[in-house]
C-alpha positions in Angstrom: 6.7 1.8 1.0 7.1 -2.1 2.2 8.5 -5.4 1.1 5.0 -6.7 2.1 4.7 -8.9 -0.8 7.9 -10.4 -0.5 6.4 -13.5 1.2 2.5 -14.8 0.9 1.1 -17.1 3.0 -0.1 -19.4 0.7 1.8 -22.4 1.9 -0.2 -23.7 4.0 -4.0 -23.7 2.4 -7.5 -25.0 5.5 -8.4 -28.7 4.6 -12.0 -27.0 4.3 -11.0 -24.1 1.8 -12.5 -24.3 -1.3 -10.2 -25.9 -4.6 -11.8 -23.0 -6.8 -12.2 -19.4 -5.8 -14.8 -17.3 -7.1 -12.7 -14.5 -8.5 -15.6 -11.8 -8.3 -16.4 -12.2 -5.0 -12.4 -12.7 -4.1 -11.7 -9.1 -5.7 -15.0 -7.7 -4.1 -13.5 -8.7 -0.8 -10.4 -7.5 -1.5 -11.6 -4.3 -2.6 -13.3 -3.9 0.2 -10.5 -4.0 2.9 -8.9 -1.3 0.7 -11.4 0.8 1.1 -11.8 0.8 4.3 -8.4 0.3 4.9 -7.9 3.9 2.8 -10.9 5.5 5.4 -9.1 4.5 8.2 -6.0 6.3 7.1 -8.2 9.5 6.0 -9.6 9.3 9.7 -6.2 8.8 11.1 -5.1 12.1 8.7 -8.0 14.5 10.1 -7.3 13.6 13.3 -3.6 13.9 13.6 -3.9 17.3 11.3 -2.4 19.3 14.6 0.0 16.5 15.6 3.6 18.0 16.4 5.7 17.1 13.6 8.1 14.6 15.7 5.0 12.6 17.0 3.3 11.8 13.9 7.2 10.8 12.5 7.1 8.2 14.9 3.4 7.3 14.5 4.4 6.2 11.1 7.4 4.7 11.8 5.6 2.4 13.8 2.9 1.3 11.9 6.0 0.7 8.8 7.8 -1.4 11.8 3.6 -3.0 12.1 3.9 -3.7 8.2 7.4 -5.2 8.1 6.7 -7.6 11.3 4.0 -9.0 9.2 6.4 -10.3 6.5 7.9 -12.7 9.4 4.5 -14.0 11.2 1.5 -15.7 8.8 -0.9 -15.3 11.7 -0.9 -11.2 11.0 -1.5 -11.6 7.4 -4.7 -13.5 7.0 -8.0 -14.0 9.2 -9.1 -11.5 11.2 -6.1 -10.6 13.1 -4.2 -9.9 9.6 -7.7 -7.2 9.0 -7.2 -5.5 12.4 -3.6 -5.3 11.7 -4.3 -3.4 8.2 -6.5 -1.3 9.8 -4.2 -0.2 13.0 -1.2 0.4 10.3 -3.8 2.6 7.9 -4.8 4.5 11.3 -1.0 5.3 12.0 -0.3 6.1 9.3 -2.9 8.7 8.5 -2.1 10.0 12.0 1.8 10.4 10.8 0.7 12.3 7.5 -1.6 14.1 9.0 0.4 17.3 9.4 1.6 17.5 6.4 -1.4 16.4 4.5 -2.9 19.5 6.6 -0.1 21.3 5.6 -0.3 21.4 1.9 -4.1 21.5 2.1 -3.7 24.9 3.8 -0.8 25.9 1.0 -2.2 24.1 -2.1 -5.1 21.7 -1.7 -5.6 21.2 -5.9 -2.5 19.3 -5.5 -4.1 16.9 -2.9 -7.0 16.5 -5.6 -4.8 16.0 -8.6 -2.6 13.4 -6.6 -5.7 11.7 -5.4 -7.4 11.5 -9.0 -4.0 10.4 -10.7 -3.9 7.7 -8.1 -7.5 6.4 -8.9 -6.5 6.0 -12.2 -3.3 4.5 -11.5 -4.9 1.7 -9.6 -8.6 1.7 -11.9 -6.0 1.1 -15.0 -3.3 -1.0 -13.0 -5.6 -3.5 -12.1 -7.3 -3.6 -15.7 -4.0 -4.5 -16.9 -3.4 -6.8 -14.4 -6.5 -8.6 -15.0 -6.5 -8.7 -18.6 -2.7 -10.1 -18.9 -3.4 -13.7 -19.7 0.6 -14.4 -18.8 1.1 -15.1 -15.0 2.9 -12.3 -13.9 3.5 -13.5 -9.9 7.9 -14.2 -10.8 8.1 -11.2 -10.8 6.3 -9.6 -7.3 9.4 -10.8 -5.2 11.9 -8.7 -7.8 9.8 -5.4 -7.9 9.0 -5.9 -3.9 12.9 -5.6 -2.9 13.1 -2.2 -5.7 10.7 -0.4 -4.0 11.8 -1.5 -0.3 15.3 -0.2 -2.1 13.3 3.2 -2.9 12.0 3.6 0.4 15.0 2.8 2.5 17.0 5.3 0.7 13.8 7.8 0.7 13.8 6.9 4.7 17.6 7.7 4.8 17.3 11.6 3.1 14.3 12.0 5.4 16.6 11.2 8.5 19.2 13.1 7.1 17.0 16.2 6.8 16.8 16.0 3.0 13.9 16.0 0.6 13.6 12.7 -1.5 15.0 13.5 -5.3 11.8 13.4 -7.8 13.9 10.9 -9.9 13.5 8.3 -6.2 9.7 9.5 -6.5 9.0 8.3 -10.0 10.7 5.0 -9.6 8.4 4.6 -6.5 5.1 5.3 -8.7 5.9 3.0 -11.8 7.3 -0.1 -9.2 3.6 0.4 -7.0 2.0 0.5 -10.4 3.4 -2.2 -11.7 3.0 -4.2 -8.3 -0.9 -3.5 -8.7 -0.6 -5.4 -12.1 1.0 -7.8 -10.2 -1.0 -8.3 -7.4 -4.7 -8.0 -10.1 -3.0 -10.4 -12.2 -2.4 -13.0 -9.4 -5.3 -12.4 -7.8 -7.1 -13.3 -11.2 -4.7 -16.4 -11.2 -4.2 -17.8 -8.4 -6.0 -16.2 -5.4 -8.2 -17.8 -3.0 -10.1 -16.1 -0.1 -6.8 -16.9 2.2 -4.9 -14.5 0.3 -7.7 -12.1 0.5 -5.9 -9.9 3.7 -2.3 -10.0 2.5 -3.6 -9.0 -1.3 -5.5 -6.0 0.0 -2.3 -5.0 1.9 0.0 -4.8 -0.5 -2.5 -2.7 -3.0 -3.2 -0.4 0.0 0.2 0.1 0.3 1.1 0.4 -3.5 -1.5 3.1 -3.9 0.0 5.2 -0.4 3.1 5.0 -2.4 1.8 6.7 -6.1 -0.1 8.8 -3.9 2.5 10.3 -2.4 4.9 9.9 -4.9 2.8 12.3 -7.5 2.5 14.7 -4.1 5.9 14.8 -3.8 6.1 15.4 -7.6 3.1 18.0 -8.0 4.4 19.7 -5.0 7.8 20.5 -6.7 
């Protein structure tokens, strides 16, 4: 759904930060801000369930427009601004998918619940792979970042266009996000430190949106 780990902000590192990272604690943290990142968005979907259809299209296209500004400033990506900023996208975006979320619950809500347990195993095994890789796997989150911002511009484009996205579009969405959750496990493993704690969670939040709604978009065929 984003391009957010085109760029990290690990240029520029606190004179006080620590030279070694405790990796537990690191992927406990990030972990963390997922989660509550993913409640925010399950708040923002109950919420917005009666939403008109053409307010909770531009709800979302905000918070994406929130998520691609914070590929061009640092500040929103780390610290506590970077936090609140996950947070407001996550709310927005549960408030833009909350109609149709409430939609297919009414219709069919087994294919929430298979979509949402295929996710967690997605991301469970993902980030096993990710951790257990001993090669460092970070070349190649630039390269998989542009394909799925690729994917989502043209998914954005059928959506505009009145069109439902193809399932072939869908299933090169779910293995890219898959594969950036290797990624992102892998150099977290590698090479994170608490700086990149904000700008990790990010991306995997928004990596496991996009699988989620990739195997709804399938299992609702």
């Amino acid at each position: 759904m984003s391009d957010y780990e085109i760029q990290s902000p690990r240029a520029s590192h606190s004179p006080f930060e620590s030279t070694q990272t405790d990796v537990g604690a690191l992927l406990g943290q990030v972990m963390f801000l997922v989660a509550v990142a993913i409640g925010f968005l399950a708040a923002g979907s109950y919420i917005g369930r009666d939403l008109a259809d053409g307010t909770a299209t531009i709800l979302f296209f905000i918070g994406f427009g929130m998520l691609m500004g914070a590929n061009f400033v640092d500040r929103l990506r780390v610290g506590m601004l970077g936090v609140i900023w996950l947070y407001v996208v996550a709310l927005l975006w549960g408030l833009g998918l909350g109609p149709a979320l409430n939609q297919i619950a009414t219709v069919d809500p087994d294919v929430i619940t298979t979509a949402a347990a295929g996710t967690a195993l997605a991301t469970v095994g993902a980030g096993a792979i990710g951790f257990l890789v001993s090669k460092d796997l970070s070349p190649w989150m630039r390269p998989l970042s542009f394909v799925i911002l690729g994917a989502v511009a043209v998914g954005f484009v059928l959506l505009l266009l009145g069109t439902s996205a193809p399932p072939f579009l869908s299933v090169i969405i779910l293995i890219v996000s898959t594969l950036l959750i290797v990624v992102d496990f892998n150099y977290l493993r590698k090479h994170g430190t608490e700086r990149d704690a904000v700008w990790l969670a990010t991306g995997i939040f928004v990596s496991i949106i996009n699988i989620f709604l990739s195997l709804l978009n399938l299992l609702g065929r």
